[in-house]
Biopython code that builds the backbone (N, CA, C, O; Angstrom):
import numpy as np
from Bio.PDB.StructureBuilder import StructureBuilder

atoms = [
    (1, "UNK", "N", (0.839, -1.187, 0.000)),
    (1, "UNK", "CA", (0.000, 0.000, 0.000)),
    (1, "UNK", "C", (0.878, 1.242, 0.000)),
    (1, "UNK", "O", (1.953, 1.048, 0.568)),
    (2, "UNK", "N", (0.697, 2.518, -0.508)),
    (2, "UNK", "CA", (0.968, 3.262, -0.650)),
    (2, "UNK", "C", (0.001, 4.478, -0.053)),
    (2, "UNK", "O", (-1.112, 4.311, 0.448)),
    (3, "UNK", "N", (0.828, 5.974, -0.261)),
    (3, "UNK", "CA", (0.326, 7.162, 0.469)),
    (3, "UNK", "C", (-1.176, 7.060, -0.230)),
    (3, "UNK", "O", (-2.170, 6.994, 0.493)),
    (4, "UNK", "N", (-1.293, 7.049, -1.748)),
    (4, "UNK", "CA", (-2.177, 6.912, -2.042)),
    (4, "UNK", "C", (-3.261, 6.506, -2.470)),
    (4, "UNK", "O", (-4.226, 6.929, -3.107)),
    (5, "UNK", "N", (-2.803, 5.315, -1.844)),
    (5, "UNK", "CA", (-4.433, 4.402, -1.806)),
    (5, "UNK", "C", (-5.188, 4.733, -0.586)),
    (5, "UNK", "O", (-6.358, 4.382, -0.439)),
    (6, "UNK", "N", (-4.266, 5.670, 0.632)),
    (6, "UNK", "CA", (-5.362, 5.488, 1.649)),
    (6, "UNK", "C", (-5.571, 7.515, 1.129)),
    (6, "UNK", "O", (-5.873, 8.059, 2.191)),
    (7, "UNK", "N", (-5.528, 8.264, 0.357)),
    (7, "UNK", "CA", (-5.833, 9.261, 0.072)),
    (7, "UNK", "C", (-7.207, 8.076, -0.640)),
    (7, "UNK", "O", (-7.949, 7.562, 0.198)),
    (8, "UNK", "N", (-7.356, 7.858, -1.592)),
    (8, "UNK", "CA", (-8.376, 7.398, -2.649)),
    (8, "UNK", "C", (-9.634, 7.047, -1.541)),
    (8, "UNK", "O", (-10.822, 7.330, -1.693)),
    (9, "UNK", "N", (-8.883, 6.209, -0.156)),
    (9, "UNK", "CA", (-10.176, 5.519, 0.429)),
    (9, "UNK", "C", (-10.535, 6.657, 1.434)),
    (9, "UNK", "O", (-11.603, 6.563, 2.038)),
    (10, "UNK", "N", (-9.782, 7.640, 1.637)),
    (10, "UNK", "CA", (-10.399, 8.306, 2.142)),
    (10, "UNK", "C", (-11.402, 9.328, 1.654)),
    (10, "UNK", "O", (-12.179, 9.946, 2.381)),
    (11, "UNK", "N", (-11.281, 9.453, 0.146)),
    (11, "UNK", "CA", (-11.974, 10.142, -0.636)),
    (11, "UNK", "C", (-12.932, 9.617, -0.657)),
    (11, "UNK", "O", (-13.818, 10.383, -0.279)),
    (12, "UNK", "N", (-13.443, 8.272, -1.007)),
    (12, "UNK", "CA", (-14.220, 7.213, -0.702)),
    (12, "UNK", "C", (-15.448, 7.273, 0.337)),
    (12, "UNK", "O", (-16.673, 7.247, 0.214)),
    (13, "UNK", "N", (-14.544, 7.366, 1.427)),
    (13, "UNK", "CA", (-15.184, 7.470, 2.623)),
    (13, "UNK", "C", (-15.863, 9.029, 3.119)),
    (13, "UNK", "O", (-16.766, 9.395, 3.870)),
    (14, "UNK", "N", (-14.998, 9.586, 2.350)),
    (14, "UNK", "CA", (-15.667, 11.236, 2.542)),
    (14, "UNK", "C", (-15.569, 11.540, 3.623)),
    (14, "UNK", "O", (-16.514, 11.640, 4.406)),
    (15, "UNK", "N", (-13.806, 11.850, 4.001)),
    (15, "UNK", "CA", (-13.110, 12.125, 4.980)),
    (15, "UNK", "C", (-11.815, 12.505, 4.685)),
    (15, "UNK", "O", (-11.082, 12.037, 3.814)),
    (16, "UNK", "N", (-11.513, 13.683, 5.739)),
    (16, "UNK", "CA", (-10.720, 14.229, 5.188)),
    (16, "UNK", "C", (-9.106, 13.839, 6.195)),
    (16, "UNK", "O", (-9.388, 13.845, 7.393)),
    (17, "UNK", "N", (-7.975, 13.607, 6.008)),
    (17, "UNK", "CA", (-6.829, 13.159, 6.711)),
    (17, "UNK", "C", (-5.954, 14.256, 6.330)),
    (17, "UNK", "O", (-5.646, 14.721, 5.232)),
    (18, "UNK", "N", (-5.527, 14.647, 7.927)),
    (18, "UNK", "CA", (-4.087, 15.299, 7.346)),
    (18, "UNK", "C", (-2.773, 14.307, 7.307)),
    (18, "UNK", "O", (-2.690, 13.114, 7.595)),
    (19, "UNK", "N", (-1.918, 15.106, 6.910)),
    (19, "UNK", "CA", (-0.802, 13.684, 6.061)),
    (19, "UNK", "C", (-0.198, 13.130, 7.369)),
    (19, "UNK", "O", (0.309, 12.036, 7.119)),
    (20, "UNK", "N", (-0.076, 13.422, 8.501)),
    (20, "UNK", "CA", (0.014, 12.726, 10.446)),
    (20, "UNK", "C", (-0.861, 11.604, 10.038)),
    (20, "UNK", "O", (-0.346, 10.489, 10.120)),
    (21, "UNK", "N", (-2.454, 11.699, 9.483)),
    (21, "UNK", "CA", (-3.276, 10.758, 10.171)),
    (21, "UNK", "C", (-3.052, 9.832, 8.845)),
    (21, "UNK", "O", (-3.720, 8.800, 8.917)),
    (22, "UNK", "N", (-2.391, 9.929, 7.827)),
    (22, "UNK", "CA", (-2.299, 9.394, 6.312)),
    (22, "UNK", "C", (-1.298, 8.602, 7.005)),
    (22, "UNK", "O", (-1.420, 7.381, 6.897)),
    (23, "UNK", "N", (-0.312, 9.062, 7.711)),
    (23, "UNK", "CA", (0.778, 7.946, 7.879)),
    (23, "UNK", "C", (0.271, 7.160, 8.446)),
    (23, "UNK", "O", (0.095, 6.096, 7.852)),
    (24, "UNK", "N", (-0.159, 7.270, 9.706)),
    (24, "UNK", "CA", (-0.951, 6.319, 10.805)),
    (24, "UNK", "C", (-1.545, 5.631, 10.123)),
    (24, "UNK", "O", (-1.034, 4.511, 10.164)),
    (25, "UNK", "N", (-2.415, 5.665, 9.455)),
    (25, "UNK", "CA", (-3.288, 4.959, 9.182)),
    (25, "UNK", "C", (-3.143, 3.633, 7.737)),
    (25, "UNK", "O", (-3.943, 2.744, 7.447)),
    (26, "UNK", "N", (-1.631, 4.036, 7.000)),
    (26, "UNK", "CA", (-0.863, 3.580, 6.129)),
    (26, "UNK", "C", (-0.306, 2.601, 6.840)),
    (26, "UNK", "O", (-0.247, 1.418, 6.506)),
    (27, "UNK", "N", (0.397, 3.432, 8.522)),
    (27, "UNK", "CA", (1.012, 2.162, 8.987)),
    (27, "UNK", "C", (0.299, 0.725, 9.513)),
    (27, "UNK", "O", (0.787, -0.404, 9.471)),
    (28, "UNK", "N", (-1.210, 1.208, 10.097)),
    (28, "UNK", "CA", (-1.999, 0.142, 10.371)),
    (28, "UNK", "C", (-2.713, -0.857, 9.449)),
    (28, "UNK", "O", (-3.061, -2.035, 9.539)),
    (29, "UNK", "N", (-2.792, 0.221, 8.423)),
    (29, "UNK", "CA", (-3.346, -0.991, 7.204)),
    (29, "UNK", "C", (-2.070, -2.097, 6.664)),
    (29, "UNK", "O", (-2.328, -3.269, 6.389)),
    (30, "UNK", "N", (-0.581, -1.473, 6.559)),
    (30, "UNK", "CA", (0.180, -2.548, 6.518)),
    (30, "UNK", "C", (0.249, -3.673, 7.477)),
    (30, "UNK", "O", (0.733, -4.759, 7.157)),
    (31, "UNK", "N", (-0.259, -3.407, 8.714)),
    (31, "UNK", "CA", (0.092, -3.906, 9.894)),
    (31, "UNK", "C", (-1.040, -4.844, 9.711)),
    (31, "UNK", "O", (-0.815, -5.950, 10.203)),
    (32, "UNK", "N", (-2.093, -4.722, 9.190)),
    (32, "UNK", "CA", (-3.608, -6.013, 9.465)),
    (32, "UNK", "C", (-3.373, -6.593, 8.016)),
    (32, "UNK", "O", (-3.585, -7.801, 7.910)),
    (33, "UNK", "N", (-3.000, -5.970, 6.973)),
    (33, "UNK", "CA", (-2.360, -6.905, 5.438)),
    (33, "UNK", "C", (-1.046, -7.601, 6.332)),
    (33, "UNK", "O", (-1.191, -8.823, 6.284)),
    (34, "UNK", "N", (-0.002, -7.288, 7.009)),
    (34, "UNK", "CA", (0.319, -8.501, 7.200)),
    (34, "UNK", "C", (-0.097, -9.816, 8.070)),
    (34, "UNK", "O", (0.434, -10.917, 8.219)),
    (35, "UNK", "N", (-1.210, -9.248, 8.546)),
    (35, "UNK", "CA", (-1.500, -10.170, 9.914)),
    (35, "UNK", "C", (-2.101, -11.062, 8.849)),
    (35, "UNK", "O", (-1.686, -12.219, 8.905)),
    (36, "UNK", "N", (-2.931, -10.818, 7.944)),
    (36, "UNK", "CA", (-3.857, -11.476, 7.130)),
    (36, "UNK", "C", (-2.966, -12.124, 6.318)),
    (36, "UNK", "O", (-3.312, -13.289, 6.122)),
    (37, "UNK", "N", (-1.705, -11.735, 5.641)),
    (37, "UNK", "CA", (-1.095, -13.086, 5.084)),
    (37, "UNK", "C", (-0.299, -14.110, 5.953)),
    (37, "UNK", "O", (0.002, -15.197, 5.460)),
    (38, "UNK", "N", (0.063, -13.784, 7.277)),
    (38, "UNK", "CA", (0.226, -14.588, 8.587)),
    (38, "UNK", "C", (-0.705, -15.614, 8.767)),
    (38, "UNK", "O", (-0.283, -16.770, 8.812)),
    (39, "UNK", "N", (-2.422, -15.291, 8.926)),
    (39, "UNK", "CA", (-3.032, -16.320, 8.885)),
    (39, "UNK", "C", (-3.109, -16.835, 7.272)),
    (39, "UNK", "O", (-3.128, -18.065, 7.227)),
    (40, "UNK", "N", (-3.156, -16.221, 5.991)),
    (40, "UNK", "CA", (-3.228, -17.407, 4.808)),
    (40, "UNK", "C", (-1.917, -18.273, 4.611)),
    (40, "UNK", "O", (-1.732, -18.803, 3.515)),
    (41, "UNK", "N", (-1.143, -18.409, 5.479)),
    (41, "UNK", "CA", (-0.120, -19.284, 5.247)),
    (41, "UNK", "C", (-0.144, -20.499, 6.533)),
    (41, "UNK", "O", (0.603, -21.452, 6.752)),
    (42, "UNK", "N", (-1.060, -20.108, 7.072)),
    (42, "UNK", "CA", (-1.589, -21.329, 8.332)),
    (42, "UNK", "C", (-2.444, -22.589, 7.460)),
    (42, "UNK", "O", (-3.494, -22.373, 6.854)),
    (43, "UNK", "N", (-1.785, -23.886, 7.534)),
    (43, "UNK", "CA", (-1.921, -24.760, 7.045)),
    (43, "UNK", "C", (-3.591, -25.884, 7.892)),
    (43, "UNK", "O", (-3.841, -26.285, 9.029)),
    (44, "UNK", "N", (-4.068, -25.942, 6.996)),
    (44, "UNK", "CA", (-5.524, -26.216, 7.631)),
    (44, "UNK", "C", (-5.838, -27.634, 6.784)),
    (44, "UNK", "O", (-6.790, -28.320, 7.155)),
    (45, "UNK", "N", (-5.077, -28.032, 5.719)),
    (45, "UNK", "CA", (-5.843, -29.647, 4.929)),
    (45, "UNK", "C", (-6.029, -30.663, 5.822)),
    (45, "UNK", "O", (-6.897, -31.449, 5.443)),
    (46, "UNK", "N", (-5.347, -31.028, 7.248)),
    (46, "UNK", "CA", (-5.153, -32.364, 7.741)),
    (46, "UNK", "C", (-6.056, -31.953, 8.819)),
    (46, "UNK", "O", (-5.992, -32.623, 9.850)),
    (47, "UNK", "N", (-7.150, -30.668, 8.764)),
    (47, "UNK", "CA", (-7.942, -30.527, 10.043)),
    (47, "UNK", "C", (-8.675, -31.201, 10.025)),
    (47, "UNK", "O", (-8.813, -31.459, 8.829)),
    (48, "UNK", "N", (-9.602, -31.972, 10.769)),
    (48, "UNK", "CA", (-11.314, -32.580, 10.444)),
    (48, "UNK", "C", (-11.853, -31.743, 10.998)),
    (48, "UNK", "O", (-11.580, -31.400, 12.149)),
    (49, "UNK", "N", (-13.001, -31.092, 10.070)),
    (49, "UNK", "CA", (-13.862, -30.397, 10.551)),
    (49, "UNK", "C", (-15.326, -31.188, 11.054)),
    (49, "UNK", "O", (-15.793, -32.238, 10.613)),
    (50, "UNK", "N", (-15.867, -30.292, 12.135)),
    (50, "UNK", "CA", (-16.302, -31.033, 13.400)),
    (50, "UNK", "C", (-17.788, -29.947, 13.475)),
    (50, "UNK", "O", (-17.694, -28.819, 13.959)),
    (51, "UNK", "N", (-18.926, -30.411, 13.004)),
    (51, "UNK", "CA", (-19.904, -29.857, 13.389)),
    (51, "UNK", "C", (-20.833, -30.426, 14.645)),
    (51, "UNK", "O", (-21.131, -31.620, 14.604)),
    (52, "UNK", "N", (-21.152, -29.876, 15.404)),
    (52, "UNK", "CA", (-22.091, -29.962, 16.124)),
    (52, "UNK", "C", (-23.753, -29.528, 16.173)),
    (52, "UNK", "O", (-24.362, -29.034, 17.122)),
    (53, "UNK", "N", (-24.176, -29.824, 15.053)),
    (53, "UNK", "CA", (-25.379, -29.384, 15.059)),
    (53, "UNK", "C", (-26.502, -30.313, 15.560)),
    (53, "UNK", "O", (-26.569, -31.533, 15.411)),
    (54, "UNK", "N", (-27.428, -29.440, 16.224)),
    (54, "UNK", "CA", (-28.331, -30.712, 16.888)),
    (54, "UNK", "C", (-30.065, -29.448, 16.825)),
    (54, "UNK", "O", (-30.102, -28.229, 16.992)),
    (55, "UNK", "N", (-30.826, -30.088, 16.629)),
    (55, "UNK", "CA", (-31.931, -29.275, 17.239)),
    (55, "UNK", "C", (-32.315, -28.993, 18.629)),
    (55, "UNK", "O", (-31.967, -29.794, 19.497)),
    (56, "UNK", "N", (-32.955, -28.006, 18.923)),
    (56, "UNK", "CA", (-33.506, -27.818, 20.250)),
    (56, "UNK", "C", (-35.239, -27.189, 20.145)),
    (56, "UNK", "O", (-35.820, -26.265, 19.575)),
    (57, "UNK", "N", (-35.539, -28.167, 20.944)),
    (57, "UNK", "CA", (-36.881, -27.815, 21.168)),
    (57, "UNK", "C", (-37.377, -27.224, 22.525)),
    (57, "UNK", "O", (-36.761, -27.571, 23.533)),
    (58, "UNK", "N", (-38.301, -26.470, 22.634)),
    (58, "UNK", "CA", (-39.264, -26.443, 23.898)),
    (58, "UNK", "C", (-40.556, -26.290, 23.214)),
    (58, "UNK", "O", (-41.043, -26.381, 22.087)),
    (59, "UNK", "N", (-40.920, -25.982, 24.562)),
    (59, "UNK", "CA", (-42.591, -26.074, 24.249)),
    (59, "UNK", "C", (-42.586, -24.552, 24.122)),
    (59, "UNK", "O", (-41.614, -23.841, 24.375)),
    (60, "UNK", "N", (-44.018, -24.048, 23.618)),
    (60, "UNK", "CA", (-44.255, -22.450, 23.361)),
    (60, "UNK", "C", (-45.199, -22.441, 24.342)),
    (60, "UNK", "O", (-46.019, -23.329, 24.572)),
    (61, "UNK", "N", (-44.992, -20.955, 25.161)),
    (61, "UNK", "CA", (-45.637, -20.814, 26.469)),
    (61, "UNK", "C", (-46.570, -19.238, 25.696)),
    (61, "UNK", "O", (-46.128, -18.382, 24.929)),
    (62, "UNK", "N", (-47.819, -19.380, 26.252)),
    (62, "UNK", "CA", (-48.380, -18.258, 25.491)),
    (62, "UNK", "C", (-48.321, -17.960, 27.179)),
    (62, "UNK", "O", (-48.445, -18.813, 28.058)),
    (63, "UNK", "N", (-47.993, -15.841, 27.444)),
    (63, "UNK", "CA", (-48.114, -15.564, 28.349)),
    (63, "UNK", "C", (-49.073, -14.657, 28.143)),
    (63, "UNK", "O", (-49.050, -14.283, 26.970)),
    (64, "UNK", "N", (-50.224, -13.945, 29.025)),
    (64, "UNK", "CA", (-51.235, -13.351, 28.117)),
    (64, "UNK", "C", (-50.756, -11.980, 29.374)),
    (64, "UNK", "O", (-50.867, -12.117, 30.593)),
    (65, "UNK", "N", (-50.397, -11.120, 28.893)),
    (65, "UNK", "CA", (-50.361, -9.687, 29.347)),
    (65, "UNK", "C", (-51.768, -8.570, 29.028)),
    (65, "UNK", "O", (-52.460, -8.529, 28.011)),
    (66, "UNK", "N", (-51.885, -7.655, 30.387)),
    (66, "UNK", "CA", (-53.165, -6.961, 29.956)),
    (66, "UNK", "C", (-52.557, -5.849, 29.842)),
    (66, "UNK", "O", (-51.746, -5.424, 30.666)),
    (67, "UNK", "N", (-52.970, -5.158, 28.586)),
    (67, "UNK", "CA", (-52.485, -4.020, 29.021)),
    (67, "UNK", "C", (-53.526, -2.912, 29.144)),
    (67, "UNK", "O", (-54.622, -3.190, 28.657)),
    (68, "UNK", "N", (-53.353, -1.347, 29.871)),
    (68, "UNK", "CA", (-54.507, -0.652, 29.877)),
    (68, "UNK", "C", (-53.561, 0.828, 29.685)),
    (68, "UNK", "O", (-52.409, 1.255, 29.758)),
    (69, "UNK", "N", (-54.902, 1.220, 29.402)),
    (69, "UNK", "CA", (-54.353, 2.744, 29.126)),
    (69, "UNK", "C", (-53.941, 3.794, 30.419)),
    (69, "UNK", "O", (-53.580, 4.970, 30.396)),
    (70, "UNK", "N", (-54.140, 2.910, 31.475)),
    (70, "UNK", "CA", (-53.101, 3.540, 33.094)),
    (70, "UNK", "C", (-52.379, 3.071, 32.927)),
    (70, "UNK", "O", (-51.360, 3.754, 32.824)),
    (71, "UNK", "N", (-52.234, 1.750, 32.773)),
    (71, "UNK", "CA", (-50.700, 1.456, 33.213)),
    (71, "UNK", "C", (-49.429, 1.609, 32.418)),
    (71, "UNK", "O", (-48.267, 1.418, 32.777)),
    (72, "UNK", "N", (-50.123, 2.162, 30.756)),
    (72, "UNK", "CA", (-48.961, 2.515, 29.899)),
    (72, "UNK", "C", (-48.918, 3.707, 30.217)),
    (72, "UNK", "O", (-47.765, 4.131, 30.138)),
    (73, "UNK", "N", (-49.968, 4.787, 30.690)),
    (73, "UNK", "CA", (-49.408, 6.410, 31.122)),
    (73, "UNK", "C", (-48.445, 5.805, 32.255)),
    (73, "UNK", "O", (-47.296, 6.246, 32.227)),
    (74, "UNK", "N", (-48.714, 4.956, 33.145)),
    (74, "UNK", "CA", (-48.023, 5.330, 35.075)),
    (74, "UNK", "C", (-46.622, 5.214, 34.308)),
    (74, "UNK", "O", (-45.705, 5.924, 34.721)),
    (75, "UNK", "N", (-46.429, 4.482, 33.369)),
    (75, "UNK", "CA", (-44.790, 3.537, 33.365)),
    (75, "UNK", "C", (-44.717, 4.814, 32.253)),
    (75, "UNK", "O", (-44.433, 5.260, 33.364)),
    (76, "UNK", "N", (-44.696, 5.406, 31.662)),
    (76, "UNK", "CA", (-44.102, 6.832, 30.586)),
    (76, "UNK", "C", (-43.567, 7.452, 31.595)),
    (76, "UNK", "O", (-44.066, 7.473, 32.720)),
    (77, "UNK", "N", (-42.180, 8.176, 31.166)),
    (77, "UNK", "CA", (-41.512, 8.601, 32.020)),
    (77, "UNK", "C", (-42.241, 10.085, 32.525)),
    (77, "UNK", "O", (-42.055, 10.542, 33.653)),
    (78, "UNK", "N", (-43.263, 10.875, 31.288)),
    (78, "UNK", "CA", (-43.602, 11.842, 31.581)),
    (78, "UNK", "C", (-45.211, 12.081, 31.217)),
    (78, "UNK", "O", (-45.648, 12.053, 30.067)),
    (79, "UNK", "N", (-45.704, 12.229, 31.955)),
    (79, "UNK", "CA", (-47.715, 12.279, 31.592)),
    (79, "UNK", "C", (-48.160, 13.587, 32.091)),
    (79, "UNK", "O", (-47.808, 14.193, 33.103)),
    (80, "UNK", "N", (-49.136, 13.947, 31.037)),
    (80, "UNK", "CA", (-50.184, 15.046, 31.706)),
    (80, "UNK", "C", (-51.178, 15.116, 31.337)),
    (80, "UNK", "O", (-51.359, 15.287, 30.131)),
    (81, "UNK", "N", (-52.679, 14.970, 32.592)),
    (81, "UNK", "CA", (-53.962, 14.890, 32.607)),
    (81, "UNK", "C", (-54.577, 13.571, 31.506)),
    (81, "UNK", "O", (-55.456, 13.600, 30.645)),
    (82, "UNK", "N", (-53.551, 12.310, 32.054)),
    (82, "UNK", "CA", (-53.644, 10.987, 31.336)),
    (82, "UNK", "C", (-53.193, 10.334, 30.197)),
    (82, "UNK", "O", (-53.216, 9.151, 29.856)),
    (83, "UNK", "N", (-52.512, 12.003, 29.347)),
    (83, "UNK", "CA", (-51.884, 11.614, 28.152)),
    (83, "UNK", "C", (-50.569, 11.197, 27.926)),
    (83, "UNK", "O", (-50.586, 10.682, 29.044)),
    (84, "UNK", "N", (-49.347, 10.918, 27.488)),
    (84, "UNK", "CA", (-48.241, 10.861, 27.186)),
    (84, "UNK", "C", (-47.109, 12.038, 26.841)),
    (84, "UNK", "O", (-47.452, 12.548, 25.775)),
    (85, "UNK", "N", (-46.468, 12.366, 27.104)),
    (85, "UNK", "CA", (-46.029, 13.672, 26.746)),
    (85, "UNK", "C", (-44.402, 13.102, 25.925)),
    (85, "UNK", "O", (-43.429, 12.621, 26.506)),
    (86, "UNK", "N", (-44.536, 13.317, 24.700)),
    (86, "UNK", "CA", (-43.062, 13.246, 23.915)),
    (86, "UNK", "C", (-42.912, 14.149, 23.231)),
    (86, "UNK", "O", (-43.686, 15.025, 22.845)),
    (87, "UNK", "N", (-41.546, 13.892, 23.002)),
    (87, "UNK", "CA", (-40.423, 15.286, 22.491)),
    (87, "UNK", "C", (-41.261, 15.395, 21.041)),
    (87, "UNK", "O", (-41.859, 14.437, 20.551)),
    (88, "UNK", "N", (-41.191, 16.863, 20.381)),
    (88, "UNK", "CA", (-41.657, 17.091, 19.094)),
    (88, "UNK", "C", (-40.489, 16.593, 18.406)),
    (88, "UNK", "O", (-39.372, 16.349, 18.860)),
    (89, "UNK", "N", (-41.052, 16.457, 16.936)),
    (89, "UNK", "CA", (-40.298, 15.934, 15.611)),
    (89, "UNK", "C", (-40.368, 16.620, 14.703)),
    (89, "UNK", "O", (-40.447, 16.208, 13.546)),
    (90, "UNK", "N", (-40.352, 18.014, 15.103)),
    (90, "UNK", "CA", (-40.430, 18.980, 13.997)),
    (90, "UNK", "C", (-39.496, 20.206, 14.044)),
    (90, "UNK", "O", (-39.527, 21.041, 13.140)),
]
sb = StructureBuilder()
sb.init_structure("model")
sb.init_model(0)
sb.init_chain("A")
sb.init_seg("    ")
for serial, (resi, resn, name, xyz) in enumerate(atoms, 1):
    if name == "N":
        sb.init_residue(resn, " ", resi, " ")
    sb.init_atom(name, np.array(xyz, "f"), 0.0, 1.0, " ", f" {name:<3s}", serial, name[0])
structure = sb.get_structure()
């Protein structure tokens, strides 16, 4: 990698680096490209791969909740004269 491939990805990304954070960040991308050809040279043909898959069951529990129009005002963090009071979206 070079200065300017991480200029390109930062263009990319639509962000701006001064050339401090261009190095840094040149040096870490070399640093995880080599980690990554570290692991593709880890030899894996003589592994057996080993699944464990099994199902799981339970039973389905219907729980029947009531709900009412007190007890969703009491539990709102903020009510007035029974209604709900939330922040505007405008």
């Amino acid at each position: 990698m070079e200065i300017k491939d991480v200029e390109k990805l930062a263009e990319l990304a639509r962000i701006e680096l001064s050339n401090v954070e261009k190095k840094e960040l040149l040096s870490d991308m070399e640093g995880i490209l080599e980690y990554v050809k570290q692991i593709e040279r880890v030899e894996v043909e003589d592994t057996k791969i080993q699944y464990d898959l099994y199902n799981v069951w339970r039973e389905d529990k219907i729980e029947f909740q009531q709900f009412s129009h007190e007890k969703i005002v009491e539990q709102f963090p903020d009510s007035k004269d029974g209604f709900v009071k939330v922040k505007k979206i405008m």
